[in-house]
C-alpha positions, 0 to 999 in steps of 0.5 A: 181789874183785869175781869172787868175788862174781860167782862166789857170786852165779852159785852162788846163782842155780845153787842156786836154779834146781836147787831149783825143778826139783827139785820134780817129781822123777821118781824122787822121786816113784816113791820117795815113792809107793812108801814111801807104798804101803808105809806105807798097808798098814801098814809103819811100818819105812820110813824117814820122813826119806827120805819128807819128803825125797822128798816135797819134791822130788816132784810132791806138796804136804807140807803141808796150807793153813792155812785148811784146818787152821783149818777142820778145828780148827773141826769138831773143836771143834764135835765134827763128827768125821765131817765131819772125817775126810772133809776130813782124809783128802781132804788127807791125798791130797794132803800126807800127810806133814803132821803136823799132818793125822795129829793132827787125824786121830787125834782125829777117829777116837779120838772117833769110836771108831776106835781102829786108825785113830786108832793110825795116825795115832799111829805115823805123827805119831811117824814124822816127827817122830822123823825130825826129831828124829833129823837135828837140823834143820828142813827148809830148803826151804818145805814138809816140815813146819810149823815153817820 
């Protein structure tokens, strides 16, 4: 009894240690970079679960600070489109797989009259979370897509 519990806690601290270095994955990261290349030039066929995925074990962030949403909203509100947009794309830098920056990026453009953009980010919010619909489960690990 007490070997088995030895064993599963030895599992879990196994588990745990993988999962921390797995977030700067090379070829994660040369995968996500790559879909992302393809996604930026307007290919929305790539497959956006592989992009989560990749995302959360590359060298990049999945999803924006909180308090840089809550600044965002504001500017949205105040109706400062443009000053928005500028935040939003800086962010969208660094955690492009973050839906919640394609919806405040597609308000911000559809107000400012930028309907190809604002169709964009549209196609992209409904890649991911079809993608999440499509495999039924939340990601376990901080840091794909708010709602952990």
């Amino acid at each position: 009894m007490k070997t088995q519990r030895l064993l599963s806690k030895l599992a879990i601290v196994l588990l745990c240690t993988a999962l921390a270095h797995a977030k700067d994955n090379p070829a994660a990261t040369a995968r996500y970079e790559k879909a992302l290349q393809q996604l930026k030039s307007g290919d929305l066929k790539i497959d956006f679960k592989a992009l989560r995925i990749d995302c959360a074990a590359s060298k990049y962030e999945c999803e924006a600070d909180p308090d840089d949403i809550k600044l965002l909203s504001s500017r949205l509100n105040d109706k400062k489109f443009d000053q928005a947009l500028k935040k939003v794309n800086q962010l969208l830098e660094k955690a492009f797989v973050d839906p919640e920056l394609h919806c405040i990026a597609f308000v911000a453009n559809s107000e400012s009259g930028n309907k190809e953009k604002a169709e964009f980010h549209k196609a992209v919010i409904r890649g991911l979370l079809d993608s999440i619909q499509e495999s039924k489960t939340w990601p376990v690990r901080r840091g794909c897509l708010r709602g952990h």
